[in-house]
C-alpha positions as CSV (number, residue, x, y, z in Angstrom):
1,X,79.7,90.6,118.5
2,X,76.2,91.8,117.8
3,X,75.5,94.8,119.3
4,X,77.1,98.0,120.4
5,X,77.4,97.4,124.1
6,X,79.4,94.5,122.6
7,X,82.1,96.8,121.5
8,X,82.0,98.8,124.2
9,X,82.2,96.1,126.8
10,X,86.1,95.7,124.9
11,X,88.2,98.0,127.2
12,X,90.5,99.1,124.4
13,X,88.2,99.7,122.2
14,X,86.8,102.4,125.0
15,X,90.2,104.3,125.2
16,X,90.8,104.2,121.2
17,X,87.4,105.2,120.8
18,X,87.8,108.2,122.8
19,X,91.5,108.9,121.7
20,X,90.6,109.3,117.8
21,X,87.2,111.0,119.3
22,X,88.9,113.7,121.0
23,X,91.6,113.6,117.9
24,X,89.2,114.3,115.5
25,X,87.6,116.8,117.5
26,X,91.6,118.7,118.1
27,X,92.0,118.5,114.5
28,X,89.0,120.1,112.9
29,X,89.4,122.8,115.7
30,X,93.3,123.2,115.0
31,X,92.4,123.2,110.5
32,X,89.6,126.0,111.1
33,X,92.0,127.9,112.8
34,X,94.9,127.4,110.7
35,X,92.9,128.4,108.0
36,X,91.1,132.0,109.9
37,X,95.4,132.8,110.9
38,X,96.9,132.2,106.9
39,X,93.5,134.0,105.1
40,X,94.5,136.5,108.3
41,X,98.0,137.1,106.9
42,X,97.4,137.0,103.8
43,X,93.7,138.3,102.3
44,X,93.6,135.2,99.9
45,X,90.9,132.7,99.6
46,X,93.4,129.9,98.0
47,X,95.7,129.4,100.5
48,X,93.1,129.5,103.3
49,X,91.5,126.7,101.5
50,X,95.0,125.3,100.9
51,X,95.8,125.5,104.8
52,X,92.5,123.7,105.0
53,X,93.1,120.8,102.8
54,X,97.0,120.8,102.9
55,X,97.1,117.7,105.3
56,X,95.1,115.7,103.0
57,X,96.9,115.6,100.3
58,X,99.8,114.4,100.9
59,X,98.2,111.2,103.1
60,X,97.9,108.8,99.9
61,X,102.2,109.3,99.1
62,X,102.5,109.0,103.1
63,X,101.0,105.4,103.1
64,X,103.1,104.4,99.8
65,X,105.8,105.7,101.3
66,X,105.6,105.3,105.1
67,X,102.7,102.7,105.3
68,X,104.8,100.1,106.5
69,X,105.8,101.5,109.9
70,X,102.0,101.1,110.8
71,X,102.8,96.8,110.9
72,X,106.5,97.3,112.2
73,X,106.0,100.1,115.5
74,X,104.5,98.9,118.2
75,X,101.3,100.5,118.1
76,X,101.0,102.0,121.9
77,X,104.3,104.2,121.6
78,X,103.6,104.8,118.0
79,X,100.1,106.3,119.1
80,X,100.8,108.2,122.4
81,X,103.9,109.6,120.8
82,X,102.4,110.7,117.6
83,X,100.0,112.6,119.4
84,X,102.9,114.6,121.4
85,X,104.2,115.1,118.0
86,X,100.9,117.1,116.7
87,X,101.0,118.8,119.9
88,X,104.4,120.3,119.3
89,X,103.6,121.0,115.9
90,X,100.4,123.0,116.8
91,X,102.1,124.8,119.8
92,X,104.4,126.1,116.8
93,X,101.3,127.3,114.7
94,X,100.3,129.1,117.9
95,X,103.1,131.1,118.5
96,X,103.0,132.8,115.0
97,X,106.8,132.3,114.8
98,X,106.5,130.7,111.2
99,X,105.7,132.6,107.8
100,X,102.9,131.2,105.9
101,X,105.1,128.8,103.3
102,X,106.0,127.2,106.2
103,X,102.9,126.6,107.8
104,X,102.0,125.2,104.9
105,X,104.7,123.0,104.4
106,X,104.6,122.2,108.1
107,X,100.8,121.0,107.8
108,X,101.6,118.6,104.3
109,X,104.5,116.7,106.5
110,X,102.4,116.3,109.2
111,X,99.6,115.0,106.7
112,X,102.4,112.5,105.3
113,X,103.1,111.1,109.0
114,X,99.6,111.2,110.2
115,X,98.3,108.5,107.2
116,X,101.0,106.0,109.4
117,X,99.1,106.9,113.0
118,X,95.4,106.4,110.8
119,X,96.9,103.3,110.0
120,X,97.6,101.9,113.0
121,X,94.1,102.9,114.5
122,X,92.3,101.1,112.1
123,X,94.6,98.1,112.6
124,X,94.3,98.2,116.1
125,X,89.9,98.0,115.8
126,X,90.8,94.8,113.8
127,X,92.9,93.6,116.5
128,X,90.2,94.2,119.2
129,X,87.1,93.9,117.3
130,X,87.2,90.1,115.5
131,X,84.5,88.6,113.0
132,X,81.1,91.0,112.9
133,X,82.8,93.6,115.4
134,X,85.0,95.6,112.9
135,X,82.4,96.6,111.5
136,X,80.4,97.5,114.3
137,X,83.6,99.3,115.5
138,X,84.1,101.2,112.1
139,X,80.2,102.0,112.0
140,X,80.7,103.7,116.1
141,X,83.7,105.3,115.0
142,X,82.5,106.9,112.0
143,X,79.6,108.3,114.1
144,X,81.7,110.0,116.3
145,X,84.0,111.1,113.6
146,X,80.8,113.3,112.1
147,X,79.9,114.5,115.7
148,X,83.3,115.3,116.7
149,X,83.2,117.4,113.2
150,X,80.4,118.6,114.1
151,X,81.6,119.6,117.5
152,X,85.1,120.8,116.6
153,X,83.5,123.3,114.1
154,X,81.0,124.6,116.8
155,X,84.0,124.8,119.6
156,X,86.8,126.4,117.1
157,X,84.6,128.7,115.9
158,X,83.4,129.5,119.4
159,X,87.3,130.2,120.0
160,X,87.8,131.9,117.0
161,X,85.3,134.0,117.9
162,X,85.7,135.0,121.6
163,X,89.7,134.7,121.7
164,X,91.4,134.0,118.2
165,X,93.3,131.6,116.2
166,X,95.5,131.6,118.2
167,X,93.9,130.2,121.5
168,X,92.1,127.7,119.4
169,X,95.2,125.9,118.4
170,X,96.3,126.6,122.1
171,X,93.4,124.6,123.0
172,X,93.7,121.7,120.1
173,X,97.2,121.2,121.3
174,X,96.5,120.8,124.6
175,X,93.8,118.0,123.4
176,X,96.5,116.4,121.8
177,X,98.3,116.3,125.0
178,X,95.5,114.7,126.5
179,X,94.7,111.8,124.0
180,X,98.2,111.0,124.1
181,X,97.9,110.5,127.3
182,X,94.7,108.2,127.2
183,X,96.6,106.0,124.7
184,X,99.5,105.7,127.0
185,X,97.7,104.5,129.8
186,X,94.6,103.0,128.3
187,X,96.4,100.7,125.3
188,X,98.4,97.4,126.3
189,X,101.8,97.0,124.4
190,X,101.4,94.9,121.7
191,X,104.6,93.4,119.5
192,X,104.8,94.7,115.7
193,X,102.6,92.7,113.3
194,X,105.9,92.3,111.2
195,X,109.8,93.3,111.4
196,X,110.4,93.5,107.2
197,X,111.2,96.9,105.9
198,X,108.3,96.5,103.3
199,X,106.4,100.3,102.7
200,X,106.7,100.7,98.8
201,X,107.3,96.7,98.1
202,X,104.0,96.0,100.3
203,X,102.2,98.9,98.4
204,X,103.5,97.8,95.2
205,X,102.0,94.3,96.6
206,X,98.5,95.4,97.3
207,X,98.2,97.9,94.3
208,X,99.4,94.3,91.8
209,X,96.6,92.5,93.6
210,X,93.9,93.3,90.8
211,X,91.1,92.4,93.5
212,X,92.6,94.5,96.2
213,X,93.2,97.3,93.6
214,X,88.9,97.1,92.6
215,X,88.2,97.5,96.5
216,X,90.6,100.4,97.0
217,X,89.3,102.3,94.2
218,X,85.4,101.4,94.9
219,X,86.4,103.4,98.7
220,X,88.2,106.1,97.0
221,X,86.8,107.3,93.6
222,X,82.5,106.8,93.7
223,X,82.0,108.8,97.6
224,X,85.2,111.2,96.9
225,X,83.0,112.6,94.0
226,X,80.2,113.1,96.2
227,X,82.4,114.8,98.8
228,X,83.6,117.1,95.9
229,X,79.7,117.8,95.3
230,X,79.6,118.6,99.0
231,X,82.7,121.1,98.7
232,X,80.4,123.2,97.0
233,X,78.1,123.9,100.2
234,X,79.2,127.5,100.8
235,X,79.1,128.6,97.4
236,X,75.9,127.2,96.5
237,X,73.7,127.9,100.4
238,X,76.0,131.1,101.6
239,X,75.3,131.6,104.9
240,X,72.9,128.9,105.2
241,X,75.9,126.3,104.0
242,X,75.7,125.3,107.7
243,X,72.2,124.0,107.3
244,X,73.9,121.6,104.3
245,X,76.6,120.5,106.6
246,X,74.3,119.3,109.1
247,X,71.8,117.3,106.9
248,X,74.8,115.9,105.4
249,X,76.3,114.6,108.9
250,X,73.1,113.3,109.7
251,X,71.9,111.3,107.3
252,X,75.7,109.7,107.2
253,X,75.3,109.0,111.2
254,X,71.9,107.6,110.5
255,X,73.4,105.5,108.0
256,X,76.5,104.0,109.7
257,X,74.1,103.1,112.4
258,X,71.3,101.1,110.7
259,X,73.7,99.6,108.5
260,X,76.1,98.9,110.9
261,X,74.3,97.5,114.0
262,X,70.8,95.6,111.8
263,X,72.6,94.4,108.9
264,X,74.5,90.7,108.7
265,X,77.7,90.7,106.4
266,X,75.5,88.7,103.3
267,X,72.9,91.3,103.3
268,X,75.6,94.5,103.4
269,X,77.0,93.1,100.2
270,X,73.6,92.5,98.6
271,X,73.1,96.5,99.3
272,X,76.6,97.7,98.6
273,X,74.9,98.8,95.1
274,X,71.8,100.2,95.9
275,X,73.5,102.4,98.8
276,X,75.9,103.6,96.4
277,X,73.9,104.6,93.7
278,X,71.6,106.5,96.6
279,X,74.9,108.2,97.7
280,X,74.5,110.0,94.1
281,X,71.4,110.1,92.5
282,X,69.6,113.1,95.0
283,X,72.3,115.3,94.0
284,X,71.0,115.1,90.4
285,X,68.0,117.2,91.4
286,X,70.5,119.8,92.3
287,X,70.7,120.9,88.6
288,X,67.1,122.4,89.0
289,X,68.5,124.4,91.5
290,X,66.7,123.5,94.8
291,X,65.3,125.7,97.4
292,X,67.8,125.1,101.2
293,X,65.4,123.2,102.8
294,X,64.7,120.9,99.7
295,X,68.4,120.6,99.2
296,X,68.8,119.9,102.8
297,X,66.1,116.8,102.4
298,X,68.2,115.4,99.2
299,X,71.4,115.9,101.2
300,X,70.3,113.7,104.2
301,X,69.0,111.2,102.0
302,X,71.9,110.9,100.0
303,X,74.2,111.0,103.1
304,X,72.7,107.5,104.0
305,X,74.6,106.1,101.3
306,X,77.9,106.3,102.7
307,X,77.2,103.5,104.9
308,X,77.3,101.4,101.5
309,X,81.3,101.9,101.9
310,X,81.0,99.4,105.3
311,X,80.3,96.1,103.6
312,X,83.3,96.9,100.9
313,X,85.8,97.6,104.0
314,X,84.5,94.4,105.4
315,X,85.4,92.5,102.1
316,X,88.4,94.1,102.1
317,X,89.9,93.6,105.6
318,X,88.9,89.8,104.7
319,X,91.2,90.1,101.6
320,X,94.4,91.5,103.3
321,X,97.2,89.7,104.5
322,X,97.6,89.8,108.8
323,X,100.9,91.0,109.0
324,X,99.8,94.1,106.4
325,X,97.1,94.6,107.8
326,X,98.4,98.2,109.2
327,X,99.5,99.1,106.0
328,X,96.7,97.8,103.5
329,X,94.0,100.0,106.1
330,X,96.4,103.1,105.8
331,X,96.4,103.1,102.1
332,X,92.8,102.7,102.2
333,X,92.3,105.4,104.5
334,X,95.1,108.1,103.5
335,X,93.7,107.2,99.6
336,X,90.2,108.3,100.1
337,X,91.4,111.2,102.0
338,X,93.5,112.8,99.2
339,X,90.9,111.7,96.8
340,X,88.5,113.7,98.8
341,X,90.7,116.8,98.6
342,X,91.3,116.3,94.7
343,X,87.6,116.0,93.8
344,X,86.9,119.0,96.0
345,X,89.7,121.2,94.0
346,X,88.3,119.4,90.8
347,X,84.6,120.5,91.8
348,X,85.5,123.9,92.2
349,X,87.5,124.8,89.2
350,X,84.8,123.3,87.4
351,X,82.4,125.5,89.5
352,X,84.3,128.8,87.9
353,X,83.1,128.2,84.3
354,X,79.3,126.3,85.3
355,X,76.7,127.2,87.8
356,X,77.5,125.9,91.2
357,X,74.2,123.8,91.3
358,X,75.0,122.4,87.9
359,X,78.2,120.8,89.0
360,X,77.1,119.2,92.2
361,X,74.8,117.6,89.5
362,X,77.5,116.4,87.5
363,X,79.4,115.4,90.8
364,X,76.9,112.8,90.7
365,X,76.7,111.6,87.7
366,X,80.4,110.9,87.9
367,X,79.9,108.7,91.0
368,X,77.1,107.0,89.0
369,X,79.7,106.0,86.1
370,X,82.1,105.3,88.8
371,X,80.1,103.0,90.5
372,X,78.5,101.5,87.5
373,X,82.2,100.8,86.0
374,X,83.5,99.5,89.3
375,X,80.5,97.4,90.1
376,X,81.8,93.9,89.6
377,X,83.7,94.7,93.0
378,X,80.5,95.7,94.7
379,X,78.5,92.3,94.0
380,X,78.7,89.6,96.2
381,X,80.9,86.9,95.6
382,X,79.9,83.1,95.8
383,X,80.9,83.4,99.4
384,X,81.0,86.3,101.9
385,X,84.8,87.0,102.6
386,X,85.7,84.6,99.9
387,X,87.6,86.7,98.1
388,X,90.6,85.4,94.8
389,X,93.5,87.0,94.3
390,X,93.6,88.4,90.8
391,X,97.3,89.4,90.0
């Protein structure tokens, strides 16, 4: 596979590509507004942001925990009826039955689940998408994850605006509804990759595997700094935060597309370094406190360098055993989500004692030493996909 219309000529592909589309889209829709109904209740900043971010973090102990279900459920039921799941869930949200602890509470065990489904979707591109396509599928997909962000911000806070919280998780449920639906009918049924009982022996597995454990920590630690530095939109831009937002989802869409369709797999290990030190080093001109539309240039540039994270899930997929496959892609996922959250909480208590622009500044110069520390693992080895296990 070579090109995008390659992907897309995979039927599957189609029908999980607009599933986890339309997902993402439901989701941001249904965490804005969560977040609008708890600050609603309630009057407090934290627990808005905690209603925001509560799913996250939970996702890394969900794939410890639960990440073997993604290689022992058949994926098609395990999709469609996951989706019926969140549907249920957000109906509850709607009806402003619950009080605010359990909301919350409600949203983290939903978070623990959902890193099982994440896994399975990212299984399932493997599955479809052999050799060069994965990453040509992960490259698509992570452009319509940023526009479907991008989209679910503009729709829920269309709702929010016209009708209220309420109707906007109305609506997000009722997308829900419908992607469960398109996985049902568009998905073939597919046997389980494996029938042991393996969740916390596999992740003890592929947490022992020293080379596994590098890779995993190259996705997780360097970019979740980066997204703590971009936490810190609102309080440093105000109302022109949305201005950030959008440079940043641009540049990262630009880069998941050049890297992803003109790059071969030797050439996106021999830029795994340079993209990931461009993922930090703008945001060290934010310590001279930039003007919006400068800081909107350095955003977009920087954004680029998230595409460096492509070649190191290509290495990694190559590394992983077939029949944990589901589970090794879940841990990766569910670990850079909860990463993301912590560096975000981490950027903004440090934000409390230092000037906002200061610590997006040091945001990147943690990356830097994460990257430069974790850089044996971003170097090409003797041959592409050739990869030792270290125990």
């Amino acid at each position: 596979m070579k090109t995008y219309r390659d992907v897309f000529a995979v039927g599957e592909f189609r029908t999980l590509f607009a599933g986890s589309t339309a997902g993402v889209a439901g989701g941001t829709m249904a965490m804005l507004a969560l977040s609008t109904l708890v600050y609603a209740h309630t009057g407090s900043p934290f627990l808005a942001a905690m209603a925001y971010l509560a799913g996250f973090l939970p996702q890394a102990l969900g794939s410890l925990v639960l990440g073997g279900l993604a290689d022992r459920l058949p994926t098609r039921p395990l999709l469609a009826g996951w989706e019926l799941v969140r549907a249920c869930v957000l109906v509850t949200f709607a009806s402003g039955t619950l009080p605010v602890w359990a909301m919350l509470a409600l949203v983290m065990a939903v978070g623990l689940f959902e890193s099982v489904s994440m896994a399975a979707r990212m299984a399932l591109v493997t599955d479809l998408l052999p050799g060069n396509g994965y990453v040509l599928g992960r490259s698509v997909l992570n452009i319509a994850v940023g526009a479907m962000q991008i989209g679910g911000f503009a729709g829920g806070g269309l709702l929010l605006t016209l009708i209220g919280p309420g109707a906007a998780l109305w609506g997000a449920a009722a997308l829900a509804v419908v992607v469960s639906l398109v996985y049902r009918l568009g998905l073939r049924a597919r046997s389980p990759r494996t029938t042991e009982r393996r969740s916390i022996r596999g992740a003890r597995e592929l947490l022992g595997d020293r080379r596994l454990r590098g890779l995993l920590l190259v996705q997780w630690v360097p970019n979740g700094l980066i997204v703590g530095a971009e936490a810190l939109y609102v309080p440093f831009a105000g109302q022109s935060a949305g201005v950030l937002f959008v440079a940043a989802a641009g540049g990262m869409l630009v880069g998941d597309a050049v890297v992803g369709r003109w790059t071969t797999p030797e050439s996106r290990l021999r830029l795994a370094v340079p993209l990931y030190v461009l993922l930090a080093v703008p945001y060290l001109a934010f310590a001279a406190g930039p003007g919006i539309w400068v800081a909107a240039g350095l955003v977009a540039v920087a954004s680029f360098g998230f595409s460096g994270s492509l070649g190191n899930q290509e290495r990694y997929v190559a590394a992983l055993p077939e029949e944990m496959r589901g589970q090794g892609l879940g841990l990766a996922g569910s670990g850079m989500q909860t990463g993301q959250a912590l560096a975000a909480s981490l950027t903004g208590t440090v934000a409390e004692a230092v000037p906002v622009h200061v610590t997006m500044a040091l945001a990147a110069v943690a990356s830097l030493v994460a990257t430069a520390c974790l850089v044996r693992h971003l170097r090409p080895v003797s041959r592409p996909g050739a990869l030792p296990a270290s125990r």
